[in-house]
MDAnalysis code that builds the backbone (N, CA, C; Angstrom):
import MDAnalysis as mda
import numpy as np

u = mda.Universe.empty(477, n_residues=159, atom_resindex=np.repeat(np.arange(159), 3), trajectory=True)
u.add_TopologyAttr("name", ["N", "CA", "C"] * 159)
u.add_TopologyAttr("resid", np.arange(1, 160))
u.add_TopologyAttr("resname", ["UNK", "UNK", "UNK", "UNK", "UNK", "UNK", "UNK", "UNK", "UNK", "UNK", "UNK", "UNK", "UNK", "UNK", "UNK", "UNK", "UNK", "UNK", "UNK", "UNK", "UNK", "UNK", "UNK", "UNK", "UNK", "UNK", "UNK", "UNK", "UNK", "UNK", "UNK", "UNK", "UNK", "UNK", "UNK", "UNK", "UNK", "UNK", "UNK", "UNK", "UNK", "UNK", "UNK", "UNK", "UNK", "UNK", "UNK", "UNK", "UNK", "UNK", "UNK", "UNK", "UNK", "UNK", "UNK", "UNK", "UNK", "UNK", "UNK", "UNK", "UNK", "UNK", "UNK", "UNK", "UNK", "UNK", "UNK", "UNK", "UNK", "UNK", "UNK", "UNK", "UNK", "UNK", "UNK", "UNK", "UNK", "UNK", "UNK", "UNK", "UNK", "UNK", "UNK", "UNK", "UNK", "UNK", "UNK", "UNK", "UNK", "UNK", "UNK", "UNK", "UNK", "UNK", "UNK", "UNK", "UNK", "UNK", "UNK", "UNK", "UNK", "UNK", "UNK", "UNK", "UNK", "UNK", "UNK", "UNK", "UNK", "UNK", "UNK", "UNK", "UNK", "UNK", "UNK", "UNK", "UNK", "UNK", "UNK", "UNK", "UNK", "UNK", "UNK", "UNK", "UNK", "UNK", "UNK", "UNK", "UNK", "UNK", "UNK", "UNK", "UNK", "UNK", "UNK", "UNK", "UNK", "UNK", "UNK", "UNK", "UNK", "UNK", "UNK", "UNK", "UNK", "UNK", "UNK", "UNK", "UNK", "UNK", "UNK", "UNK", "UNK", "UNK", "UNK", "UNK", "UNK", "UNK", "UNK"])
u.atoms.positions = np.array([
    [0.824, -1.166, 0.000],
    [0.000, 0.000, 0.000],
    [0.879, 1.243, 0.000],
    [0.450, 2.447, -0.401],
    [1.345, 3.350, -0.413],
    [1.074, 4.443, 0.577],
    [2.030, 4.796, 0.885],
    [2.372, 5.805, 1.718],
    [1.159, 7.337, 2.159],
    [0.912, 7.854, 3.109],
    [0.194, 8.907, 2.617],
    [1.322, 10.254, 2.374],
    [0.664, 11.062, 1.993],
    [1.400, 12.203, 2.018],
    [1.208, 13.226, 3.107],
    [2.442, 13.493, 3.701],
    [2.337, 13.976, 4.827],
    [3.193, 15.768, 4.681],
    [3.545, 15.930, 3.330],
    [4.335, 17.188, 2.965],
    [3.705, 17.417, 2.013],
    [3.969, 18.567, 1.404],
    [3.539, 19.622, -0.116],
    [4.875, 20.083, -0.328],
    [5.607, 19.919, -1.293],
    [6.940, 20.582, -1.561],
    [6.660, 21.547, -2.928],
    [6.125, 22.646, -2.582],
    [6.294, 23.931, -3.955],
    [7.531, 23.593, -4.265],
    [7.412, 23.719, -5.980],
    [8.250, 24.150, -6.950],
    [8.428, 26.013, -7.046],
    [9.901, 25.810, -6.689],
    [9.838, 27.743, -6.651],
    [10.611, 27.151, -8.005],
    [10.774, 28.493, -8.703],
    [11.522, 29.123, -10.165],
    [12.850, 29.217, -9.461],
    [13.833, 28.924, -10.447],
    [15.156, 29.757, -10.408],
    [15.382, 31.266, -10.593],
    [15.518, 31.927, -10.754],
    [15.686, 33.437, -11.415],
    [15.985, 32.974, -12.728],
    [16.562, 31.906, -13.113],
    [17.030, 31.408, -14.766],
    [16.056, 31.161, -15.353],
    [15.150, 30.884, -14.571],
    [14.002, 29.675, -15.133],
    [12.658, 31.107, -15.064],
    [12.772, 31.643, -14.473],
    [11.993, 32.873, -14.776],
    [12.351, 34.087, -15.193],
    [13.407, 34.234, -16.129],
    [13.883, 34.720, -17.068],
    [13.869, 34.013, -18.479],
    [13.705, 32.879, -18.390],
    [13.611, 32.238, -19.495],
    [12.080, 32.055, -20.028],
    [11.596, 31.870, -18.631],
    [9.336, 32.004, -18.927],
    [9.527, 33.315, -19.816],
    [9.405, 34.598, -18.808],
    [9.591, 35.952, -19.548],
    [10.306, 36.036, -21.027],
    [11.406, 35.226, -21.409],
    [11.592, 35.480, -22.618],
    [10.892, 34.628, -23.695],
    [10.237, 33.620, -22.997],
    [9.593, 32.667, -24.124],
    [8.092, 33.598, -24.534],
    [7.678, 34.072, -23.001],
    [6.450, 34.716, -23.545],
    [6.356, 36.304, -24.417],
    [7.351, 36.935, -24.182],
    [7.613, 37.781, -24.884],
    [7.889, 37.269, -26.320],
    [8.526, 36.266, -26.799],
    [8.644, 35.514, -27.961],
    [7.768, 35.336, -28.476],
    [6.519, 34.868, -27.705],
    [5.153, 34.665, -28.414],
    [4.466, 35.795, -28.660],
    [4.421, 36.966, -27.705],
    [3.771, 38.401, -28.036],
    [4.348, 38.895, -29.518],
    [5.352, 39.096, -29.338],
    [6.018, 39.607, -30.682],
    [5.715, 38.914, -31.753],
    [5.691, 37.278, -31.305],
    [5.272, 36.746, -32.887],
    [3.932, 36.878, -33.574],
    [3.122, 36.888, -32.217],
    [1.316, 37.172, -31.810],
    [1.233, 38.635, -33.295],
    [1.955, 39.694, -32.671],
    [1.941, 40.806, -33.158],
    [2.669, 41.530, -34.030],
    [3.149, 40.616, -34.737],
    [4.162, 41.188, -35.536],
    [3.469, 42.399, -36.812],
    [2.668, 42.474, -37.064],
    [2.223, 43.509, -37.894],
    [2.242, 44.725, -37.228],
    [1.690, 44.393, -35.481],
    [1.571, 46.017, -35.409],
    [3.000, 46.388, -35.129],
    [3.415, 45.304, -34.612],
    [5.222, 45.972, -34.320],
    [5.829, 46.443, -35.295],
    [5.518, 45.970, -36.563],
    [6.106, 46.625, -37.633],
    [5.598, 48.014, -38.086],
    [4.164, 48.054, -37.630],
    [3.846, 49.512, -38.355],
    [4.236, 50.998, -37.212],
    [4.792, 50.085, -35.910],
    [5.426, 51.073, -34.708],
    [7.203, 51.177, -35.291],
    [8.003, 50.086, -35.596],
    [8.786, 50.612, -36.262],
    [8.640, 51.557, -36.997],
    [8.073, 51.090, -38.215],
    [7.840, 52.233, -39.321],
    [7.330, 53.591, -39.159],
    [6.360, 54.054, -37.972],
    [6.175, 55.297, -37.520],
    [7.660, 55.728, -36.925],
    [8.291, 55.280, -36.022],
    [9.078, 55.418, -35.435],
    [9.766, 55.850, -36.359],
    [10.446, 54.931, -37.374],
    [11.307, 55.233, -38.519],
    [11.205, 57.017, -38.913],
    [9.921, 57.015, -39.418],
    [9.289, 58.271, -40.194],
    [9.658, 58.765, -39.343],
    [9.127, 59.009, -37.637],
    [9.599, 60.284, -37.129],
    [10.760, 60.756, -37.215],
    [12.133, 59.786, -36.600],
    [13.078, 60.179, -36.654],
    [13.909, 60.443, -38.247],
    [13.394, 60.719, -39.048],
    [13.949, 60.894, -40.423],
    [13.149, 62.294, -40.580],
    [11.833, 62.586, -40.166],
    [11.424, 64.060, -40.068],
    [12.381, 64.502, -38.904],
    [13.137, 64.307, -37.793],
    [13.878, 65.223, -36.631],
    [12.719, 65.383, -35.697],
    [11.373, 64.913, -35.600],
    [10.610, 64.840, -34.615],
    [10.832, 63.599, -33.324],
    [11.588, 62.619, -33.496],
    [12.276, 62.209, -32.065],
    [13.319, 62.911, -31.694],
    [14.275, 63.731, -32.725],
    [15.193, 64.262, -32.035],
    [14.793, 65.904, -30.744],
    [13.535, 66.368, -32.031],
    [12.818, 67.827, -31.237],
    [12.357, 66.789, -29.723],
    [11.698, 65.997, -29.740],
    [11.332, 65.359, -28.516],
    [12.054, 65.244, -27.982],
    [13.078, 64.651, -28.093],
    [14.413, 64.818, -26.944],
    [14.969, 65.683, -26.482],
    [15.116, 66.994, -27.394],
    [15.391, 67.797, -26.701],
    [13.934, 68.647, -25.719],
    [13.171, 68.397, -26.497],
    [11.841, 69.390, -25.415],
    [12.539, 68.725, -23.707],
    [12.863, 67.056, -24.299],
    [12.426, 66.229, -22.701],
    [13.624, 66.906, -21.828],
    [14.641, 67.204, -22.725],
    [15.835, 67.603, -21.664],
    [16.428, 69.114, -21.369],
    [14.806, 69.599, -21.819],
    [14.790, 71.450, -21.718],
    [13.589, 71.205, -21.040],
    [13.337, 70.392, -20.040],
    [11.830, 70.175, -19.936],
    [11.048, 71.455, -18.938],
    [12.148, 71.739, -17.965],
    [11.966, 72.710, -17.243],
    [12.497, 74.170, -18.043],
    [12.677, 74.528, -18.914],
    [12.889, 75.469, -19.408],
    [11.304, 76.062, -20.464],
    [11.044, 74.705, -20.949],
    [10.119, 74.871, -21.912],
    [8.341, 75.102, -21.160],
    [8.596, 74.083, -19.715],
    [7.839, 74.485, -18.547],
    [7.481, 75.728, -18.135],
    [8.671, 76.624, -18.055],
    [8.913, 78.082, -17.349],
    [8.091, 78.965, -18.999],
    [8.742, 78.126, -19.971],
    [7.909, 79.468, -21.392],
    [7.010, 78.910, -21.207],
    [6.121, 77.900, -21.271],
    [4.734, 77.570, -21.277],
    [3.743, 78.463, -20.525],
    [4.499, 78.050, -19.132],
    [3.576, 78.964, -17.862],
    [3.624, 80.329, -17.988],
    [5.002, 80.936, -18.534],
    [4.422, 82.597, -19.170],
    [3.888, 83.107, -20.241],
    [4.129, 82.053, -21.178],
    [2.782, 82.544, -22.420],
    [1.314, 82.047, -21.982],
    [0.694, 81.107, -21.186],
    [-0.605, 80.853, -20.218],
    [-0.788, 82.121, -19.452],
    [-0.170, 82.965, -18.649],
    [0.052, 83.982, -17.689],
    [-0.270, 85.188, -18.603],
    [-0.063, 85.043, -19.748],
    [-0.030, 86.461, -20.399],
    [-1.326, 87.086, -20.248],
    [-2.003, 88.364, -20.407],
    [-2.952, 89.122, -20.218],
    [-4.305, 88.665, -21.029],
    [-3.696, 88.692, -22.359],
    [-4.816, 87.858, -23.456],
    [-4.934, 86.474, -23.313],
    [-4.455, 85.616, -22.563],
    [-4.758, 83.981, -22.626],
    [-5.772, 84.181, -21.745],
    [-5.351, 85.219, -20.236],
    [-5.571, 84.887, -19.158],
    [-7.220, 85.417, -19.335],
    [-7.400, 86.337, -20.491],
    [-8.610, 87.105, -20.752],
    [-9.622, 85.802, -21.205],
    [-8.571, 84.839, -22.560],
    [-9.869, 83.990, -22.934],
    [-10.373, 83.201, -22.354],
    [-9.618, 82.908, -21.278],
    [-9.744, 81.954, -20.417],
    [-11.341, 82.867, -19.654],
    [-10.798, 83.839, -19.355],
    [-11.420, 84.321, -18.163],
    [-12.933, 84.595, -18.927],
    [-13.342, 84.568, -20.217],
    [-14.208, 85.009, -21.317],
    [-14.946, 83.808, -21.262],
    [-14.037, 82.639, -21.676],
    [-14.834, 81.268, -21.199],
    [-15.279, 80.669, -20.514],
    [-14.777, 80.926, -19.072],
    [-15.264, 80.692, -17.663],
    [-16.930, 81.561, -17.955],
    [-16.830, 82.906, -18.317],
    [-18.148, 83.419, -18.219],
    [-19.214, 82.911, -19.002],
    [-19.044, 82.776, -20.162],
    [-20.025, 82.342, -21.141],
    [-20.315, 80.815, -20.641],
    [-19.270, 80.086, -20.445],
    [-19.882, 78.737, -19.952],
    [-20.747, 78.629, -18.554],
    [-20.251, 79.969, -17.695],
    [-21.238, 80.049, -16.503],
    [-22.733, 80.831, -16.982],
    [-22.835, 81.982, -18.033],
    [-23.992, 82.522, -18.382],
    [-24.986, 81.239, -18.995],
    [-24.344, 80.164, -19.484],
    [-24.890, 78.701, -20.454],
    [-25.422, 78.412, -19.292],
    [-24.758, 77.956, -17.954],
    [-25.164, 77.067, -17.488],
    [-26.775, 77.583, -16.659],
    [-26.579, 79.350, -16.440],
    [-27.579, 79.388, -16.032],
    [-29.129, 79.498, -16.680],
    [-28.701, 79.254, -17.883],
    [-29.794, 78.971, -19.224],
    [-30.403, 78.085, -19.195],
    [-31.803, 78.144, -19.233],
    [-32.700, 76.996, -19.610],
    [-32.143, 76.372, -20.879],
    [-31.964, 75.168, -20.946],
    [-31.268, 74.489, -21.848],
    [-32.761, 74.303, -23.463],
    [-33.667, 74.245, -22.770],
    [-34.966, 74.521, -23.795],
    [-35.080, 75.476, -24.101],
    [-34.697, 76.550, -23.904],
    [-34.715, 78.364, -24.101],
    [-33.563, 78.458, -25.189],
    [-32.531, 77.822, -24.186],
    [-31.707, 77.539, -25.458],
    [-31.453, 77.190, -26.951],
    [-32.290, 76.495, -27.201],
    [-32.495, 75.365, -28.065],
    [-33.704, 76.164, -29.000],
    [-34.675, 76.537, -28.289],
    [-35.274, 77.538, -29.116],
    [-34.836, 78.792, -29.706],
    [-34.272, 79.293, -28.806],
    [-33.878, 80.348, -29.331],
    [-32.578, 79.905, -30.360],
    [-31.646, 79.147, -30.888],
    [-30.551, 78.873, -31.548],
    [-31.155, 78.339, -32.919],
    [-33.179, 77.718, -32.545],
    [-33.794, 77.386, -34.109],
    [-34.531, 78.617, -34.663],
    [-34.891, 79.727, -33.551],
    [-35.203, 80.358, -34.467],
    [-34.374, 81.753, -34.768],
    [-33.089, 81.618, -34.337],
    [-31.740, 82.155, -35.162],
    [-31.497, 81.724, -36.412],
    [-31.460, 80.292, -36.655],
    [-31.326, 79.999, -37.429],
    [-32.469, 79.852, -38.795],
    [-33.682, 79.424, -38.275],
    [-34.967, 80.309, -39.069],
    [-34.843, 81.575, -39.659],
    [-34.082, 82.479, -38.662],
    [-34.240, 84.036, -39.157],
    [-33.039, 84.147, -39.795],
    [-31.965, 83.628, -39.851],
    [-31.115, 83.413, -41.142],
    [-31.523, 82.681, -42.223],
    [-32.082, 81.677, -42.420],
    [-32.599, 81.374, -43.298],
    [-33.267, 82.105, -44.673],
    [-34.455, 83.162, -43.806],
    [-35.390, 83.862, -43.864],
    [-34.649, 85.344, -44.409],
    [-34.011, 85.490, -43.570],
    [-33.175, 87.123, -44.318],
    [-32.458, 86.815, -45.350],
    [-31.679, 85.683, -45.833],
    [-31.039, 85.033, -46.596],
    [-31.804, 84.837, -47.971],
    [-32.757, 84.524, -47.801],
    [-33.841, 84.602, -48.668],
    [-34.181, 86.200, -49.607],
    [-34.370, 87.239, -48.475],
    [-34.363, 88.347, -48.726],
    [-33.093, 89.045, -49.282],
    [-32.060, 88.592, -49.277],
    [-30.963, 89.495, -48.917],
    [-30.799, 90.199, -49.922],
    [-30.779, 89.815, -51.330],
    [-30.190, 90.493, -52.772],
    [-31.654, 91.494, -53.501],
    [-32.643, 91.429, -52.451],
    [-33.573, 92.030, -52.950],
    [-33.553, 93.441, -52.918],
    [-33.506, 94.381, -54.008],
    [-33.286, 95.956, -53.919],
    [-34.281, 96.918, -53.846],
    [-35.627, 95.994, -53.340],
    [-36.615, 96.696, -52.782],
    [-36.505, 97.658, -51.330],
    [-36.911, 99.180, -51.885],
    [-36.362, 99.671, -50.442],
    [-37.623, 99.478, -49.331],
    [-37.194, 99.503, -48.308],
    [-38.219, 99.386, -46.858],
    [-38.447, 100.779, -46.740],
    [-39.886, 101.215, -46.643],
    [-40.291, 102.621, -45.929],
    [-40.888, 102.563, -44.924],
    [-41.017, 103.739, -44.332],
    [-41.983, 103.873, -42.665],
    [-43.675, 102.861, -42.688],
    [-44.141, 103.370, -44.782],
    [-45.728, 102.689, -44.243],
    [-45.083, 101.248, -43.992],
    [-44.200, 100.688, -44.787],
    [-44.088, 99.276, -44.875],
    [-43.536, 98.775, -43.305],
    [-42.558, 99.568, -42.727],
    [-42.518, 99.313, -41.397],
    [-43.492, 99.128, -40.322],
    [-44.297, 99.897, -40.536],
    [-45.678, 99.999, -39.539],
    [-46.610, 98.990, -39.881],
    [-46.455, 98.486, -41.319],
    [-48.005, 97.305, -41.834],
    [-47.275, 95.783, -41.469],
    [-45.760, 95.657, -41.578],
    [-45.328, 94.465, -40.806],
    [-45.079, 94.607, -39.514],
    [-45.423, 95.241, -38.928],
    [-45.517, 95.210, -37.077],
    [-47.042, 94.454, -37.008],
    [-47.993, 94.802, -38.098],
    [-49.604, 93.795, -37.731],
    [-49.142, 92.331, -37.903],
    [-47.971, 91.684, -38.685],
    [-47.724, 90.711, -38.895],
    [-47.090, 90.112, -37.419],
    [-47.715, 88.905, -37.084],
    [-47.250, 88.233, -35.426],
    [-46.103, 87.581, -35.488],
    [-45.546, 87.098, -36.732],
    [-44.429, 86.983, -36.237],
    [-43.051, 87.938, -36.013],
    [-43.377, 89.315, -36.785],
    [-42.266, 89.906, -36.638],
    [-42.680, 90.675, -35.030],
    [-44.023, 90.871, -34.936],
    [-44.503, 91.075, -33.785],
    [-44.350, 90.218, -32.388],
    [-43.960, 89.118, -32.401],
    [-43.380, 88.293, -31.913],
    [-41.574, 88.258, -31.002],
    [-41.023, 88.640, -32.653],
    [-39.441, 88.983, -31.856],
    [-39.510, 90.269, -31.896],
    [-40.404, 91.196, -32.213],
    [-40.051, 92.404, -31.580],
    [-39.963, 92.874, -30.490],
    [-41.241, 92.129, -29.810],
    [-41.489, 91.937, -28.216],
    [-40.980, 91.341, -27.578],
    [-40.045, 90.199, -28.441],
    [-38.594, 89.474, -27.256],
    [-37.773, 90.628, -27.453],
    [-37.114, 90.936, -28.560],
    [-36.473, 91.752, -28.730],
    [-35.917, 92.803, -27.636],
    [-37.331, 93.641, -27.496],
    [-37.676, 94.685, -26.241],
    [-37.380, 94.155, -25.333],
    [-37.934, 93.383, -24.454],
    [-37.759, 92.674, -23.392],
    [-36.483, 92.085, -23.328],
    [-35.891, 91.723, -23.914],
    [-34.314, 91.354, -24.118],
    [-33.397, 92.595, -23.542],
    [-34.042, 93.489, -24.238],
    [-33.271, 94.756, -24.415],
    [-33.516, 95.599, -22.893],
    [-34.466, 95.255, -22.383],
    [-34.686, 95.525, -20.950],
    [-33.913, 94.789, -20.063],
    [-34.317, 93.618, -20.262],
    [-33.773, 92.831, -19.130],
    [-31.908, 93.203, -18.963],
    [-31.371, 93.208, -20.353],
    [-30.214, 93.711, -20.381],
    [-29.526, 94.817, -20.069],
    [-30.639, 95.893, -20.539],
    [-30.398, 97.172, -19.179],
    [-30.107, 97.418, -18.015],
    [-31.552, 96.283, -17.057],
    [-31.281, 96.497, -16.081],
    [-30.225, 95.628, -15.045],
    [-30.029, 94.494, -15.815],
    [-28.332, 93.605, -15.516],
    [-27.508, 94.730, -15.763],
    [-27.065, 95.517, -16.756],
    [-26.084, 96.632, -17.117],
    [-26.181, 97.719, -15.861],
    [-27.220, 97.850, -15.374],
    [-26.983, 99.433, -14.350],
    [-26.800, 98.626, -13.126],
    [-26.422, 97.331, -12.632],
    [-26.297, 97.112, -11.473],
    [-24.672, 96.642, -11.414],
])
């Protein structure tokens, strides 16, 4: 009869023997992939024959120099403006009804449409003709956003 087993003896690796796993499986990746490895050579190639690995090397070893120009052309008065231009408009968006929005950007684009239509026409506009399209509701319509636009913007402006 045989024996029981009274031990477990793990198999550890050599450092040889797990240097040699690592190179067999790397053997298989590369062979796995040999197309894309070739088309990373070949970029590679291209760059350095344009001098774009060499500009990279040097950015990497001016890195703090190119750091210091970065952060003062960011710092300058006009970046610091668009920046500061975009912060606002994206905060005036956010406090926008996003449906207000949306209407109002179709019928911008309606009223380009619409003047576009008109545009090459060399009919002149007079006072009667001004006064008989105010009975018309739709120009009657944005005239009265219009106004009210033009108020509401006033009184944001005097405060």
């Amino acid at each position: 009869m045989a024996e029981p087993i009274t031990s477990i003896r793990k198999k550890e690796e050599t450092s040889e023997e797990s240097a040699q796993q690592k190179l067999t499986d790397l053997q298989r990746l590369l062979a796995d992939n040999e197309e894309a490895l070739n088309s990373i050579v070949h970029m590679i190639g291209e760059l350095n024959d344009m001098g774009a690995l060499e500009a990279a090397s040097s950015i990497l070893q001016a890195k703090e120099q190119v750091a210091g120009i970065a952060l003062h052309q960011v710092s300058r008065e006009p970046v610091t403006n668009v920046i500061n231009h975009f912060l606002n408009a994206a905060g005036a968006l956010a406090k926008t009804d996003p449906d207000m929005m949306k209407k109002l950007a179709g019928s911008l684009t309606a009223g380009m449409a619409e003047a576009n239509e008109h545009l090459h026409s060399s009919k002149p506009v007079g006072m009667i003709d001004l006064l008989k399209v105010l009975k018309d509701p739709d120009i009657n319509r944005a005239i009265r956003f219009g106004l009210h636009f033009l108020k509401g913007m006033g009184k944001e402006l005097q405060e």
